[in-house]
Backbone as a ProteinNet text record, in pm:
[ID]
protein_1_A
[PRIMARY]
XXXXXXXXXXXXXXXXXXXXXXXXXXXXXXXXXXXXXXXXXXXXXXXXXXXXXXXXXXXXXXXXXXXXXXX
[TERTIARY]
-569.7	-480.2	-416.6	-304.6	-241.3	-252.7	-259.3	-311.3	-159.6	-231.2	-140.6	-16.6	-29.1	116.3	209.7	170.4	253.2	268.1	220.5	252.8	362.9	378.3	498.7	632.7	618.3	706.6	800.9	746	821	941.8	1025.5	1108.2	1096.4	1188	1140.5	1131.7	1206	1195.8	1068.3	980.5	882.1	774.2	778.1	689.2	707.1	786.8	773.1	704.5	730.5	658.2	559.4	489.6	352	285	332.3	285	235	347.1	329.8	233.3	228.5	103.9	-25.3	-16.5	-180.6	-218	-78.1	-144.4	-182.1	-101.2	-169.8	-279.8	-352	-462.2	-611.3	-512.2	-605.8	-672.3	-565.3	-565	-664.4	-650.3	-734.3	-881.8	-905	-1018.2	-1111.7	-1035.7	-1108.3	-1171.5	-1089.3	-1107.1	-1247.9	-1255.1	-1378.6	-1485	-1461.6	-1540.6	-1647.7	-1563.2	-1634.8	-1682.9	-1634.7	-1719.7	-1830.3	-1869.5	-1959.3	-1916.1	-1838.2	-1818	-1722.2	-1760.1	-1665.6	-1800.3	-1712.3	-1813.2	-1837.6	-1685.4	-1660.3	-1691.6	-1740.4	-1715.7	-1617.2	-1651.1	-1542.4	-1394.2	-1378	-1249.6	-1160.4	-1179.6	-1132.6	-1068.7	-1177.2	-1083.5	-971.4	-1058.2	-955.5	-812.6	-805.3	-643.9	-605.3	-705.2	-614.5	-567.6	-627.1	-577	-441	-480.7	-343.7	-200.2	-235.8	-106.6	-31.9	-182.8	-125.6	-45.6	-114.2	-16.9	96.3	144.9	252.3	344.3	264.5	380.2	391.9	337.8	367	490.6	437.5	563.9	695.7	713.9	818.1	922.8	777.8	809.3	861.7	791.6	821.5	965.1	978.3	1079.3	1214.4	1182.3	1331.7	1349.7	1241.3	1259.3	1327.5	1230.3	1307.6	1492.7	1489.3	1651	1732.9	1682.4	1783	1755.5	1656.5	1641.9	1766.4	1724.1	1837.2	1969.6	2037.1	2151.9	2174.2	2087.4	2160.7	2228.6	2172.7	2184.2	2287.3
-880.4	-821.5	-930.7	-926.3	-989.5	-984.1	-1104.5	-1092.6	-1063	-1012.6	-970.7	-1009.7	-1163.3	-1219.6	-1184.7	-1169.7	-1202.3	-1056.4	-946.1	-789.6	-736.7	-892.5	-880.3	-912.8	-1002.4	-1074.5	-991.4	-866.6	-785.2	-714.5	-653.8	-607.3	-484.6	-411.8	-246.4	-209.1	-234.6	-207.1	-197.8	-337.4	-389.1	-334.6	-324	-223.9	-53.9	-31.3	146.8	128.5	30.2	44.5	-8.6	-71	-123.9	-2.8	88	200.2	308.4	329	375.2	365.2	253	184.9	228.4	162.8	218.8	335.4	437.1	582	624.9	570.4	572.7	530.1	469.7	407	456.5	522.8	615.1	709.8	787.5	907	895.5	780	791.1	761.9	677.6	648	787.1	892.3	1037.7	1059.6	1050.7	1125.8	1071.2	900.1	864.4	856.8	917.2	917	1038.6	1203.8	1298.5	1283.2	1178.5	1194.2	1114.9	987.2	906.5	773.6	741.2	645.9	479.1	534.5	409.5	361.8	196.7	73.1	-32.2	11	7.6	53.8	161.7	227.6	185.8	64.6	-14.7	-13	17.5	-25	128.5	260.9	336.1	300.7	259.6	199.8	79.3	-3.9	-87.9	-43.4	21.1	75.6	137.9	257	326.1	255.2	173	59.8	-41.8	-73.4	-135.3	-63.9	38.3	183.6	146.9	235.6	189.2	92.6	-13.9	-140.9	-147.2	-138.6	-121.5	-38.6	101.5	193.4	109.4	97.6	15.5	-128.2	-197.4	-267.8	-235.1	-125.4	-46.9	-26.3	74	153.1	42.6	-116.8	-162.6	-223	-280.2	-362.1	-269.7	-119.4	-63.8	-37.2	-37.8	-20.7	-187.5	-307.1	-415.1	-448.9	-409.6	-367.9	-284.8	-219.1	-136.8	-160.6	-241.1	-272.8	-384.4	-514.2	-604.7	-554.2	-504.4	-438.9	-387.2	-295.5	-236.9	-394.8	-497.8	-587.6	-680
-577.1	-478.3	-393.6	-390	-273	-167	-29.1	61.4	165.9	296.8	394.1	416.4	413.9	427.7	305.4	230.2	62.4	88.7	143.9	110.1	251.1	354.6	450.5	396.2	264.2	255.2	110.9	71	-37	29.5	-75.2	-43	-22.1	36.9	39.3	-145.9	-213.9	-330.4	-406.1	-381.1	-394.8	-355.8	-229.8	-185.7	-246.4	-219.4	-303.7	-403	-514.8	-611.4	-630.8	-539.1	-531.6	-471.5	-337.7	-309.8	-388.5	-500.2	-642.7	-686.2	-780.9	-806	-761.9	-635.8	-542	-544.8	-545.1	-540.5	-693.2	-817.1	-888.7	-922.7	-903.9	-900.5	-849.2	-729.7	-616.9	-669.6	-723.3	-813.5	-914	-1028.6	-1082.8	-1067.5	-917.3	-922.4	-859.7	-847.8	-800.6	-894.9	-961.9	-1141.7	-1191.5	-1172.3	-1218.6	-1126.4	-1002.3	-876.8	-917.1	-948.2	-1015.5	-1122.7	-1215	-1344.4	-1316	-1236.8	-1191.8	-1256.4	-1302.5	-1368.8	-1286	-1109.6	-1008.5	-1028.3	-1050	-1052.1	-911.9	-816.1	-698.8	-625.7	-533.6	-463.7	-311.4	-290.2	-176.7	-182.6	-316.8	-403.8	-291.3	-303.5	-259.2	-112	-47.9	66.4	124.7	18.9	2.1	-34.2	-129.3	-176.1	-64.9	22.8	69.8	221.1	254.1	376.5	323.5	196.9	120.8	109.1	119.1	90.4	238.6	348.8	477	546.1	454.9	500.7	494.2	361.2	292.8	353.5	433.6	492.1	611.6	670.9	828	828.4	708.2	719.9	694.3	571.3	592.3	710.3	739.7	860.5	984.7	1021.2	1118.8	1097.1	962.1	922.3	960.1	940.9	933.4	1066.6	1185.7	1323.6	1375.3	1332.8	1332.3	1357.4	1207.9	1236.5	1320.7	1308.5	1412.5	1552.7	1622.2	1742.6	1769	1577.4	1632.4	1629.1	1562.8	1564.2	1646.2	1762.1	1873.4	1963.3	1958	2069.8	2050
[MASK]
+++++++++++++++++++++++++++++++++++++++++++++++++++++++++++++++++++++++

């Protein structure tokens, strides 16, 4: 996994589809959560704090802009 800085420095593009990704991932690790077959169990949170991340920079980057642009 890529670390914090390197997941500031994607593009929105980049990020959607890394978000993607994670939720796919997420998804399936339910799947093997009920069958018993996670070799992780840490792994779940990890992704879903990684997702988070991902939305927040989004989310800050597009507030970013438009703060500088008002000025």
């Amino acid at each position: 996994m890529k670390t914090k800085k390197e997941d500031k420095k994607l593009t929105k593009d980049q990020s959607e589809k890394k978000i993607l990704k994670l939720k796919k991932d997420l998804f399936n690790m339910r799947f093997k959560k009920v069958n018993g077959q996670v070799n992780n169990p840490a792994e779940f949170n990890l992704i879903k704090k990684n997702i988070a991340r991902l939305y927040s920079n989004l989310k800050g980057s597009k507030w970013q802009k438009k703060l500088w642009k008002g000025k």
